[in-house]
CHARMM internal coordinates of N, CA and C (Angstrom, degrees):
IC EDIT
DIST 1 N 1 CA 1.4483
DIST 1 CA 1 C 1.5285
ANGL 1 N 1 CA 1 C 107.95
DIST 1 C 2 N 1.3000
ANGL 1 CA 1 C 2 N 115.18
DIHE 1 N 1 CA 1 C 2 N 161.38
DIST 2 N 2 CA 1.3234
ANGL 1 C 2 N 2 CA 130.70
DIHE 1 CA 1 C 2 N 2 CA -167.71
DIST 2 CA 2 C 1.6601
ANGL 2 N 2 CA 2 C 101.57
DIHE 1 C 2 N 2 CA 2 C -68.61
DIST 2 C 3 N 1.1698
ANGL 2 CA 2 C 3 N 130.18
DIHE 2 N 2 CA 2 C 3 N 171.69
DIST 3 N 3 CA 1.2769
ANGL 2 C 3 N 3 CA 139.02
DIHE 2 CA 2 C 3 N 3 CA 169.95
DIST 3 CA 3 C 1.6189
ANGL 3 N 3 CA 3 C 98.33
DIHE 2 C 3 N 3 CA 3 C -85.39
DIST 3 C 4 N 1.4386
ANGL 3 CA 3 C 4 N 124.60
DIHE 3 N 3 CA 3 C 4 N 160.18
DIST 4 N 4 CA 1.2930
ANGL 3 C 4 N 4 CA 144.81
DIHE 3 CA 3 C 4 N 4 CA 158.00
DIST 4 CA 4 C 0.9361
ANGL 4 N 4 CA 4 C 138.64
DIHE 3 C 4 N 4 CA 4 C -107.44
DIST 4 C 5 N 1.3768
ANGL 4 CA 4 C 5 N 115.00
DIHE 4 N 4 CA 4 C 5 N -175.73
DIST 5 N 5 CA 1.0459
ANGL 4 C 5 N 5 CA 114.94
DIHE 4 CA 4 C 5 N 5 CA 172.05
DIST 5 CA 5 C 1.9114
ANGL 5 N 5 CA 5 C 114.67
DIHE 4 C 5 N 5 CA 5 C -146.40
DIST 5 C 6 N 1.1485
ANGL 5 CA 5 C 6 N 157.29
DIHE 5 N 5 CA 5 C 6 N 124.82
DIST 6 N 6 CA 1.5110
ANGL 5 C 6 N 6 CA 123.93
DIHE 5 CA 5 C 6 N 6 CA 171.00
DIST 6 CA 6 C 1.3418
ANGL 6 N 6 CA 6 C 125.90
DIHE 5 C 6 N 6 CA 6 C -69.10
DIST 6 C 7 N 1.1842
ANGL 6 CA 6 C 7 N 113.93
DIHE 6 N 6 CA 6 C 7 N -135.10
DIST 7 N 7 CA 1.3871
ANGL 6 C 7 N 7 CA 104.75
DIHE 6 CA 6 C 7 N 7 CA 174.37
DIST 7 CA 7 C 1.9597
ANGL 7 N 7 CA 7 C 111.38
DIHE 6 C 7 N 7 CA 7 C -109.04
DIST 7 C 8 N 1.6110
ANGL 7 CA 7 C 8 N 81.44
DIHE 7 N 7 CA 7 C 8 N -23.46
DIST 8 N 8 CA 1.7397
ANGL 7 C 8 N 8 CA 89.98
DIHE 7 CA 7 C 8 N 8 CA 169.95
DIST 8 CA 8 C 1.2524
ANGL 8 N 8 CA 8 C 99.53
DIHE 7 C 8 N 8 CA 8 C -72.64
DIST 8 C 9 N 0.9777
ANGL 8 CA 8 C 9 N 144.55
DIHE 8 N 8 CA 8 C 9 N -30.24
DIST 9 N 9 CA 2.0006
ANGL 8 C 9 N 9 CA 134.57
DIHE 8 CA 8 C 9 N 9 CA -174.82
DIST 9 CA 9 C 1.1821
ANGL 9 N 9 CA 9 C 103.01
DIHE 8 C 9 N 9 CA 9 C 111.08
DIST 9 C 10 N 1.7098
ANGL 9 CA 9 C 10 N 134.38
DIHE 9 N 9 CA 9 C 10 N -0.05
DIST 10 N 10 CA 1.1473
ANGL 9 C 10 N 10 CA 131.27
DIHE 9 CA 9 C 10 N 10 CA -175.12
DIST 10 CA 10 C 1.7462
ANGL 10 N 10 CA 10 C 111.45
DIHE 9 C 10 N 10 CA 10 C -87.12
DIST 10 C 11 N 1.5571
ANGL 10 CA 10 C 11 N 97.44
DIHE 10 N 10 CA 10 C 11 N 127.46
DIST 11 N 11 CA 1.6580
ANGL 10 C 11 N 11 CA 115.97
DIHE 10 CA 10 C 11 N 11 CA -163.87
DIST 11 CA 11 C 1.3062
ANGL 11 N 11 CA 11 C 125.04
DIHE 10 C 11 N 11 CA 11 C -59.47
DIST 11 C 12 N 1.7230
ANGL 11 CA 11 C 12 N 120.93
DIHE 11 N 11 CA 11 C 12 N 105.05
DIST 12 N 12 CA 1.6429
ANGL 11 C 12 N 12 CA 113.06
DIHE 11 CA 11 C 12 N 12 CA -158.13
DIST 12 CA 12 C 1.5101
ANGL 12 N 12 CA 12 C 102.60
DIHE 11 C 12 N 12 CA 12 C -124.03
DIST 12 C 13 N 1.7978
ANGL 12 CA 12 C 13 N 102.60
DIHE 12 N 12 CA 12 C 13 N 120.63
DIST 13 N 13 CA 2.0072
ANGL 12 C 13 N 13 CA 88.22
DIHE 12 CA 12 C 13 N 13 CA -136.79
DIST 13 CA 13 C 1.8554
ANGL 13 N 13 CA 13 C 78.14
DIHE 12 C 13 N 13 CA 13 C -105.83
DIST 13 C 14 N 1.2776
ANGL 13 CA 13 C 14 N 126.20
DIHE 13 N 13 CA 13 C 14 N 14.10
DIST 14 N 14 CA 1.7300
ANGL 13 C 14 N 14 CA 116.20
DIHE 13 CA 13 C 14 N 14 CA -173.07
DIST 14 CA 14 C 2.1351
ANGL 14 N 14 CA 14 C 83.59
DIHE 13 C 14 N 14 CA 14 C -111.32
DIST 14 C 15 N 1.3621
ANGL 14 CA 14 C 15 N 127.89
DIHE 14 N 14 CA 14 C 15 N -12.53
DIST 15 N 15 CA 1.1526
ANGL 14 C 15 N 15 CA 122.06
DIHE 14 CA 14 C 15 N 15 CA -151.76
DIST 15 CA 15 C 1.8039
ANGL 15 N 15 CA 15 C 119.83
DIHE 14 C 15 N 15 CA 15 C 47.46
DIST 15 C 16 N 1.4098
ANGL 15 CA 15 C 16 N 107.17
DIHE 15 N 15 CA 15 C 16 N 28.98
DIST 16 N 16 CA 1.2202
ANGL 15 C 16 N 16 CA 112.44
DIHE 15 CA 15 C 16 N 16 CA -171.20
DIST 16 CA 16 C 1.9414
ANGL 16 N 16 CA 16 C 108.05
DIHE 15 C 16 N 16 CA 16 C -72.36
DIST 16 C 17 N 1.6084
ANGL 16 CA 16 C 17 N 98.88
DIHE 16 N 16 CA 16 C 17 N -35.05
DIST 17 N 17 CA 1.8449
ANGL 16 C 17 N 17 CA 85.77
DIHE 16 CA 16 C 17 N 17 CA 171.89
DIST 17 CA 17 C 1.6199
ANGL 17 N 17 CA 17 C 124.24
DIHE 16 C 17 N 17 CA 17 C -62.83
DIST 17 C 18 N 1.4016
ANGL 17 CA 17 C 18 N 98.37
DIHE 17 N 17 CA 17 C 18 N -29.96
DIST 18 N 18 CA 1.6558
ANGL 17 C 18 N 18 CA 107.79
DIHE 17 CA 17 C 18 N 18 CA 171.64
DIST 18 CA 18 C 0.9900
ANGL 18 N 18 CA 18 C 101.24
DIHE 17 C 18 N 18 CA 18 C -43.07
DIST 18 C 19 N 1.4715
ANGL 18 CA 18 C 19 N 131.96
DIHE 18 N 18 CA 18 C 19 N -84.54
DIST 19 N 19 CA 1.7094
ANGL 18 C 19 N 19 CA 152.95
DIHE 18 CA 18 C 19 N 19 CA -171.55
DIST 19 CA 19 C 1.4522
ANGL 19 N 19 CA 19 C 97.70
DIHE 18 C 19 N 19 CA 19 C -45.21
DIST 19 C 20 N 1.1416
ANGL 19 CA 19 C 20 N 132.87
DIHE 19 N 19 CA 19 C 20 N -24.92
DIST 20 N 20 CA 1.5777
ANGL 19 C 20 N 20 CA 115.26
DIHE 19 CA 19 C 20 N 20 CA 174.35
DIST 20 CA 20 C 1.0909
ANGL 20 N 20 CA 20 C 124.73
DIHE 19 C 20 N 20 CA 20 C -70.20
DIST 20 C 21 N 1.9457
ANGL 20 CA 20 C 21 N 100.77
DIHE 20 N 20 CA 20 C 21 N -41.10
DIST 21 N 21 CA 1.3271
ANGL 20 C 21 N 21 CA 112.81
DIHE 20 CA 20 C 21 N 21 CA -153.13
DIST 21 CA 21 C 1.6677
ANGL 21 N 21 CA 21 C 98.73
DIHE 20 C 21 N 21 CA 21 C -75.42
DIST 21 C 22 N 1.4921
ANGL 21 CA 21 C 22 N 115.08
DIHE 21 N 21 CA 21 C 22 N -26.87
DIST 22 N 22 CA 1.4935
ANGL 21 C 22 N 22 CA 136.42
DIHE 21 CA 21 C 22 N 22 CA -158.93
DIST 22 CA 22 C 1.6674
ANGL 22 N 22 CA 22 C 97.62
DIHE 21 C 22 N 22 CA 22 C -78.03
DIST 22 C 23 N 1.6970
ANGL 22 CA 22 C 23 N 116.18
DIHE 22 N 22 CA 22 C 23 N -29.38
DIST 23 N 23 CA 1.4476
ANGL 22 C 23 N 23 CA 112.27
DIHE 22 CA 22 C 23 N 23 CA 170.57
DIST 23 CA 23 C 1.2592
ANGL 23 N 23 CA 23 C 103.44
DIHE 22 C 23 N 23 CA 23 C -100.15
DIST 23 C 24 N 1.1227
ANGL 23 CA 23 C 24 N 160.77
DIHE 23 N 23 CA 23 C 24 N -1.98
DIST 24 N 24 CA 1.2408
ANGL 23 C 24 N 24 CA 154.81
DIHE 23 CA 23 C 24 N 24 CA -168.17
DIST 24 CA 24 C 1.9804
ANGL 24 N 24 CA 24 C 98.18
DIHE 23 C 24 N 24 CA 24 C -104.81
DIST 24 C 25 N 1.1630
ANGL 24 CA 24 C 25 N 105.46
DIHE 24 N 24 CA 24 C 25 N -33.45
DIST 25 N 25 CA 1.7044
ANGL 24 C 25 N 25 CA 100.23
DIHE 24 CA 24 C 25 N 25 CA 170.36
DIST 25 CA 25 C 1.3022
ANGL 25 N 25 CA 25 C 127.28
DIHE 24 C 25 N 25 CA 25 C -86.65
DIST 25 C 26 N 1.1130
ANGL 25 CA 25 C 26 N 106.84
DIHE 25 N 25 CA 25 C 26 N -4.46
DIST 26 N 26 CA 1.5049
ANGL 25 C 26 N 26 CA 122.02
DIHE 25 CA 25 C 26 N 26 CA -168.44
DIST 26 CA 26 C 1.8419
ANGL 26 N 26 CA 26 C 106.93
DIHE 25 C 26 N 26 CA 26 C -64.54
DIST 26 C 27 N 1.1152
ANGL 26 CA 26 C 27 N 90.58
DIHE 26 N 26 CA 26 C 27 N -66.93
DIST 27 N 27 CA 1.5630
ANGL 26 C 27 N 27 CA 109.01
DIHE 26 CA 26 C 27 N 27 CA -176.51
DIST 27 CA 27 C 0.9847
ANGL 27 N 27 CA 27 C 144.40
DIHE 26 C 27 N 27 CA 27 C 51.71
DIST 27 C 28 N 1.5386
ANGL 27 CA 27 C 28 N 138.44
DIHE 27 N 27 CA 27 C 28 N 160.54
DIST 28 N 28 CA 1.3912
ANGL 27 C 28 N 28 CA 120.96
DIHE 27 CA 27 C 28 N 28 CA -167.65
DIST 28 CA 28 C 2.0369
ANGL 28 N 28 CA 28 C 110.08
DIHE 27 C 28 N 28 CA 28 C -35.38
DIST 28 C 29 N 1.0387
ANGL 28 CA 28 C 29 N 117.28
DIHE 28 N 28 CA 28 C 29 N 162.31
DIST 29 N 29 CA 1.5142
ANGL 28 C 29 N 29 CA 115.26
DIHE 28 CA 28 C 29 N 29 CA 171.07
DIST 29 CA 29 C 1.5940
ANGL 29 N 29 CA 29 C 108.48
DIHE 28 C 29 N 29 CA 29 C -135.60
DIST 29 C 30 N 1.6738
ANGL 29 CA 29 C 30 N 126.14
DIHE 29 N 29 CA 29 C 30 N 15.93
DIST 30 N 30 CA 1.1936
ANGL 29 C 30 N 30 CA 110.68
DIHE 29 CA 29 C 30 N 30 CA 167.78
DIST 30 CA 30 C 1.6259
ANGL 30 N 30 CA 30 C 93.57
DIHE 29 C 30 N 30 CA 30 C -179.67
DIST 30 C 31 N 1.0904
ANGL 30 CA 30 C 31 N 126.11
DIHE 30 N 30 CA 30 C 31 N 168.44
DIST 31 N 31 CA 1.5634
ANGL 30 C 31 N 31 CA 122.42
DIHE 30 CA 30 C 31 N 31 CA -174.23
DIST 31 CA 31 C 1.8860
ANGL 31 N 31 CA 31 C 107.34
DIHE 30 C 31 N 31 CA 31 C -84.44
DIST 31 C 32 N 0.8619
ANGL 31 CA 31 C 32 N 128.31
DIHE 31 N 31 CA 31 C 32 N 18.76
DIST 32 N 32 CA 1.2287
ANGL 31 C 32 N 32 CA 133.27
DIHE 31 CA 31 C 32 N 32 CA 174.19
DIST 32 CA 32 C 1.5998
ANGL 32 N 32 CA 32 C 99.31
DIHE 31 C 32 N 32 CA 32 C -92.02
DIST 32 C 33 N 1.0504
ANGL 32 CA 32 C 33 N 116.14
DIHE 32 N 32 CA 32 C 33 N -42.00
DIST 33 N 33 CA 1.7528
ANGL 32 C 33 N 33 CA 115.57
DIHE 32 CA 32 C 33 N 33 CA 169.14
DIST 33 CA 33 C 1.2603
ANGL 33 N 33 CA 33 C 121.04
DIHE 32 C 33 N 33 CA 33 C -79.24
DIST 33 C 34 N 0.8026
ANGL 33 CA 33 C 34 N 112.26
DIHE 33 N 33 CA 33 C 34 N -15.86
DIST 34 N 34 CA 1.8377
ANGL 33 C 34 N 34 CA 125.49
DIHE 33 CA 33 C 34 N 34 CA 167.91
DIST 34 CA 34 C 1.2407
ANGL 34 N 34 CA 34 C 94.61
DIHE 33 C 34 N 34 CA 34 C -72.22
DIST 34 C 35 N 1.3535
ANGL 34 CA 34 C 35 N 130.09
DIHE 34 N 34 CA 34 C 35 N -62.67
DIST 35 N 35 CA 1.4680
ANGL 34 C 35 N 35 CA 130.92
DIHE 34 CA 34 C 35 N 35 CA -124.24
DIST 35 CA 35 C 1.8871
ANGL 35 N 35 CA 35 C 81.92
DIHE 34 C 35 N 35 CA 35 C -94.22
DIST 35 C 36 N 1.3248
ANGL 35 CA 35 C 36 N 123.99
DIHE 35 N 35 CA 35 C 36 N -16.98
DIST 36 N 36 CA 1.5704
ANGL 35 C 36 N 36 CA 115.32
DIHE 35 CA 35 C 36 N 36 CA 173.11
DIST 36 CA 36 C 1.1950
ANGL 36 N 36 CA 36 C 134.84
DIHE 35 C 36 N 36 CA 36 C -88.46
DIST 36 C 37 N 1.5123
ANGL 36 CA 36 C 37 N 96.69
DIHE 36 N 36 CA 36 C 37 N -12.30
DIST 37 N 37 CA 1.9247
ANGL 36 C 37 N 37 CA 114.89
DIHE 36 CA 36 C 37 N 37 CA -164.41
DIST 37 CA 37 C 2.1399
ANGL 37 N 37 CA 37 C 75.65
DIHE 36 C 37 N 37 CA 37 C -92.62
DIST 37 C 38 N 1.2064
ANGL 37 CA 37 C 38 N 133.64
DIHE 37 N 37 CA 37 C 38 N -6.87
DIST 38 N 38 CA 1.2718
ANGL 37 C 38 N 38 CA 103.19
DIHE 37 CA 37 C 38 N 38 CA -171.73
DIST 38 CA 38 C 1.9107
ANGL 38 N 38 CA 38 C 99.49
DIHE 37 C 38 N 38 CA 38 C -105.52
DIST 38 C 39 N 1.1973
ANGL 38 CA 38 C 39 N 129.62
DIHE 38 N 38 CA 38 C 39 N -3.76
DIST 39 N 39 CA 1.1549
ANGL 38 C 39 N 39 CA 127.34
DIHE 38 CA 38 C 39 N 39 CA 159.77
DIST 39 CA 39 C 1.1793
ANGL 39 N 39 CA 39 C 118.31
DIHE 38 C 39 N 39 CA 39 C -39.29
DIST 39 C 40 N 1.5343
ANGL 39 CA 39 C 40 N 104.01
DIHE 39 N 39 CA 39 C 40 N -75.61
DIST 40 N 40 CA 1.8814
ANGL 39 C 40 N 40 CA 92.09
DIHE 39 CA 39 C 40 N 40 CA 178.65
DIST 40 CA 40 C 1.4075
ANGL 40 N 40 CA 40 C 130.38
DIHE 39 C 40 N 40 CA 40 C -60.46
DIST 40 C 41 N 1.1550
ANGL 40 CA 40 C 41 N 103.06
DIHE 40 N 40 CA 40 C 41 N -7.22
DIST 41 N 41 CA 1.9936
ANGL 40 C 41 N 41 CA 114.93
DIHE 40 CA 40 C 41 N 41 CA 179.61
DIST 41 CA 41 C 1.6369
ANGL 41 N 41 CA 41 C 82.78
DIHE 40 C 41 N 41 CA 41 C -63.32
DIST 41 C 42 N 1.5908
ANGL 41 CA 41 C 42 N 106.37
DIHE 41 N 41 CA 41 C 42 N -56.69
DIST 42 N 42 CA 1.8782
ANGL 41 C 42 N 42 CA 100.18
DIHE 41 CA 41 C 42 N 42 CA -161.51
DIST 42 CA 42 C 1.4655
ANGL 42 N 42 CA 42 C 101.16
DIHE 41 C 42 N 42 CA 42 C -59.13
DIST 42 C 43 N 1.0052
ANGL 42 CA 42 C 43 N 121.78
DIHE 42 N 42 CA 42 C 43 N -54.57
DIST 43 N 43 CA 1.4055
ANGL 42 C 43 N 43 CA 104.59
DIHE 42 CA 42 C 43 N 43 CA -172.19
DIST 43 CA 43 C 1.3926
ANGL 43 N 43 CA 43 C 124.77
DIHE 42 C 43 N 43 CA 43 C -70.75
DIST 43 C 44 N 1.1143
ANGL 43 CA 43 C 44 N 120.13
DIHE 43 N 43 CA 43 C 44 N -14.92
DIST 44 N 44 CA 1.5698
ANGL 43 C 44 N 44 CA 123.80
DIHE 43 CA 43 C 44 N 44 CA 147.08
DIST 44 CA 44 C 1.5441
ANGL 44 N 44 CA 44 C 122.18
DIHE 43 C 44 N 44 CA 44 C -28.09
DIST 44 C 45 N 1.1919
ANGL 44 CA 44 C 45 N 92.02
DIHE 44 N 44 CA 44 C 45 N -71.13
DIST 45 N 45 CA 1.6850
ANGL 44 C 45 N 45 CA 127.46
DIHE 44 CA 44 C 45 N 45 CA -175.37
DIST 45 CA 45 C 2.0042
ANGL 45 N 45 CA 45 C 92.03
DIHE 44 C 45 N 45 CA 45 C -51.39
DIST 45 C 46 N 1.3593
ANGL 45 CA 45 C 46 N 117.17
DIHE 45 N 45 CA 45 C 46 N -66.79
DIST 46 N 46 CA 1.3449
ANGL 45 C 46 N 46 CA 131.69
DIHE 45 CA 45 C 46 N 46 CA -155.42
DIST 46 CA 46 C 1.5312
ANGL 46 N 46 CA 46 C 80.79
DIHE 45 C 46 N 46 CA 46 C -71.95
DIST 46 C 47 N 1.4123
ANGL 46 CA 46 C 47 N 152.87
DIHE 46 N 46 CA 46 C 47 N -39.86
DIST 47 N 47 CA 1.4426
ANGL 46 C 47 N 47 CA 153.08
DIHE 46 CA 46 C 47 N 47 CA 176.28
DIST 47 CA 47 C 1.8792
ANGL 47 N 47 CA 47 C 97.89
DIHE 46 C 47 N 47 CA 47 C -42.38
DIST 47 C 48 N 1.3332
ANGL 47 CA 47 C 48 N 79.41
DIHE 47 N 47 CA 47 C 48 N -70.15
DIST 48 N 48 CA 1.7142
ANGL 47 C 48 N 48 CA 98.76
DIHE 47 CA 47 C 48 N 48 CA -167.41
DIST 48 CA 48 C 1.2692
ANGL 48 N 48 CA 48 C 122.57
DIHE 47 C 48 N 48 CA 48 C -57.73
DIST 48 C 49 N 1.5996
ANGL 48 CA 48 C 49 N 119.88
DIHE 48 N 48 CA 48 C 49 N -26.71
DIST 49 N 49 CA 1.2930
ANGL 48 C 49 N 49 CA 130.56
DIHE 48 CA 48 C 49 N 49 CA 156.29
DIST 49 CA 49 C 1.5346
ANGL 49 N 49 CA 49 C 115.91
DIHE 48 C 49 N 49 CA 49 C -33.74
DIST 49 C 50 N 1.4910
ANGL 49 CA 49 C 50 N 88.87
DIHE 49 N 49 CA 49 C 50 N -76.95
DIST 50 N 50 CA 1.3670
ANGL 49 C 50 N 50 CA 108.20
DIHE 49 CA 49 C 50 N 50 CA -155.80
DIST 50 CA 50 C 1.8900
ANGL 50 N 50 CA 50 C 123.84
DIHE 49 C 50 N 50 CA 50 C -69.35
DIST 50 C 51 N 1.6726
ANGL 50 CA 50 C 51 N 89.88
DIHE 50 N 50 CA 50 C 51 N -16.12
DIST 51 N 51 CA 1.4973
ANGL 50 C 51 N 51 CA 100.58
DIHE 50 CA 50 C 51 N 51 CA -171.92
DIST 51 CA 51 C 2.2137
ANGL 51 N 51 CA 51 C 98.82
DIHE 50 C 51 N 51 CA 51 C -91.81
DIST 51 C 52 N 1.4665
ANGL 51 CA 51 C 52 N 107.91
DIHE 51 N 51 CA 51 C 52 N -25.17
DIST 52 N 52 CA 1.6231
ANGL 51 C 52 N 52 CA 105.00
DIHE 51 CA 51 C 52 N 52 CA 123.33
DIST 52 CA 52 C 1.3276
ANGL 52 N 52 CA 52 C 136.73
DIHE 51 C 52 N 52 CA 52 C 4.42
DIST 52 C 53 N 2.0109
ANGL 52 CA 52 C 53 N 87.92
DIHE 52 N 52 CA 52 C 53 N -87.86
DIST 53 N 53 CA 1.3143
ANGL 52 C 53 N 53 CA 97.64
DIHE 52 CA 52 C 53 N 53 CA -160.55
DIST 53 CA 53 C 1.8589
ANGL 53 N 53 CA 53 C 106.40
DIHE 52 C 53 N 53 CA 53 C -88.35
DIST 53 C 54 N 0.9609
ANGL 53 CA 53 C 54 N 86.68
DIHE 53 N 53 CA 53 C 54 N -6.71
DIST 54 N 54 CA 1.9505
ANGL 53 C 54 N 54 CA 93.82
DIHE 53 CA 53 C 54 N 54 CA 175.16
DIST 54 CA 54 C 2.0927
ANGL 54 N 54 CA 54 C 100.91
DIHE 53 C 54 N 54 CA 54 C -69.78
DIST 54 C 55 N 1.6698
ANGL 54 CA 54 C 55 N 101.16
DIHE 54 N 54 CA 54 C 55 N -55.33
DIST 55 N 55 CA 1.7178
ANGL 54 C 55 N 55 CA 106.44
DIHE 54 CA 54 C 55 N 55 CA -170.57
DIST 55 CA 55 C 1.6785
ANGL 55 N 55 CA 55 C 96.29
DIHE 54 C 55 N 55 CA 55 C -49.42
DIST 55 C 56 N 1.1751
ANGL 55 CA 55 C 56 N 94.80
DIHE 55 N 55 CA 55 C 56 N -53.94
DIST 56 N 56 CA 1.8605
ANGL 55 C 56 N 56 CA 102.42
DIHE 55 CA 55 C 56 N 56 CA -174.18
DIST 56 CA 56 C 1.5477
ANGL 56 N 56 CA 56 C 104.49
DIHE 55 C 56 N 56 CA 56 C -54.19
DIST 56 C 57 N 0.8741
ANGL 56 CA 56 C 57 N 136.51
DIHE 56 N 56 CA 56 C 57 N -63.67
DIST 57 N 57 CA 1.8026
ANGL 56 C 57 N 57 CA 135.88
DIHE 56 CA 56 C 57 N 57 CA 173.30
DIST 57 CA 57 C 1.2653
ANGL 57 N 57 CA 57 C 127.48
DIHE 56 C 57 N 57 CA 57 C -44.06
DIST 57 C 58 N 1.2875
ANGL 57 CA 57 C 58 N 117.80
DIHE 57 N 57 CA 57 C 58 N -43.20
DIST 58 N 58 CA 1.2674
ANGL 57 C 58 N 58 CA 136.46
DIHE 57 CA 57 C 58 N 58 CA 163.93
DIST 58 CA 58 C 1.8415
ANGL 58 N 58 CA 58 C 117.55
DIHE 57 C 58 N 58 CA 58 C -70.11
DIST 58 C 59 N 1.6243
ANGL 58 CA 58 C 59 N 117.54
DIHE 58 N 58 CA 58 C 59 N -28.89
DIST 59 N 59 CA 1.1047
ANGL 58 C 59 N 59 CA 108.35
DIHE 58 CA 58 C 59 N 59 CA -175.49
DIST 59 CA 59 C 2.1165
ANGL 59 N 59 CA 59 C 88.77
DIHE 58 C 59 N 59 CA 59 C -94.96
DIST 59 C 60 N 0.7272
ANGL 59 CA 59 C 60 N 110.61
DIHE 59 N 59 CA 59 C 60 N -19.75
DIST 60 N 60 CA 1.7294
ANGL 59 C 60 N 60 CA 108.49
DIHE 59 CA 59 C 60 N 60 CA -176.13
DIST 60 CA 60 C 2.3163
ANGL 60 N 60 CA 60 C 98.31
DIHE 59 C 60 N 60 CA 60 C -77.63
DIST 60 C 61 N 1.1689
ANGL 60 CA 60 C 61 N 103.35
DIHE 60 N 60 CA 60 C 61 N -36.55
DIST 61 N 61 CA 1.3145
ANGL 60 C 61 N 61 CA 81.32
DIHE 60 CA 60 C 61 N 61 CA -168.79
DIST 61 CA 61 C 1.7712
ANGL 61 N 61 CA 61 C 92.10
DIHE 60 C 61 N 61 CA 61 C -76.53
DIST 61 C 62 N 0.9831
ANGL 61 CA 61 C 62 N 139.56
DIHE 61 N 61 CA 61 C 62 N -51.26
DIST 62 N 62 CA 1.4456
ANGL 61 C 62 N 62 CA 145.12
DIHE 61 CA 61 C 62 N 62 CA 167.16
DIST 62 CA 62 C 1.7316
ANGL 62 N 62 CA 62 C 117.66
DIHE 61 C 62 N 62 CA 62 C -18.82
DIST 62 C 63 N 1.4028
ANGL 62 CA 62 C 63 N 118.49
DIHE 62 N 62 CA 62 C 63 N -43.75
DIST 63 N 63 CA 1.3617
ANGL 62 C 63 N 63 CA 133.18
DIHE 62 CA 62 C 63 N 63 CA 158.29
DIST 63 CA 63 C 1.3330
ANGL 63 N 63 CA 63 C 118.31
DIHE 62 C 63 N 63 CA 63 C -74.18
DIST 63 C 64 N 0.8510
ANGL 63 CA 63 C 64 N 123.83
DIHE 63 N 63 CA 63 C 64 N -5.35
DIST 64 N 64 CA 1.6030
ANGL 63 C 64 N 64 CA 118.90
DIHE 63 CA 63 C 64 N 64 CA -155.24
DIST 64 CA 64 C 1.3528
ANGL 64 N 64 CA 64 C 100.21
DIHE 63 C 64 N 64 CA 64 C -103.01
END
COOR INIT
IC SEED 1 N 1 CA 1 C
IC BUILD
């Protein structure tokens, strides 16, 4: 890629801020991409639950 420049004049020799700025504006373009980037949030969440409910099980049979 070409050499750069920003807009401050500071020297960006991969043009890698270009390519950021060019994915960072892009952005969702309809709620079908919204509605997928939140799947893995749920299963995050359903991860984080459950590994929870494992500390909690494990510290109750330990007391018991």
């Amino acid at each position: 890629m070409a050499n750069t420049q920003d807009p401050q004049g500071n020297h960006d020799p991969a043009g890698s801020t270009q390519m950021f700025r060019a994915f960072v504006d892009e952005g969702p373009q309809d709620g079908a991409r919204q509605q997928a980037s939140s799947g893995p949030r749920l299963g995050l969440l359903v991860g984080v639950v459950a590994a929870v409910a494992v500390v909690v099980a494990v510290a109750w049979l330990a007391l018991k």
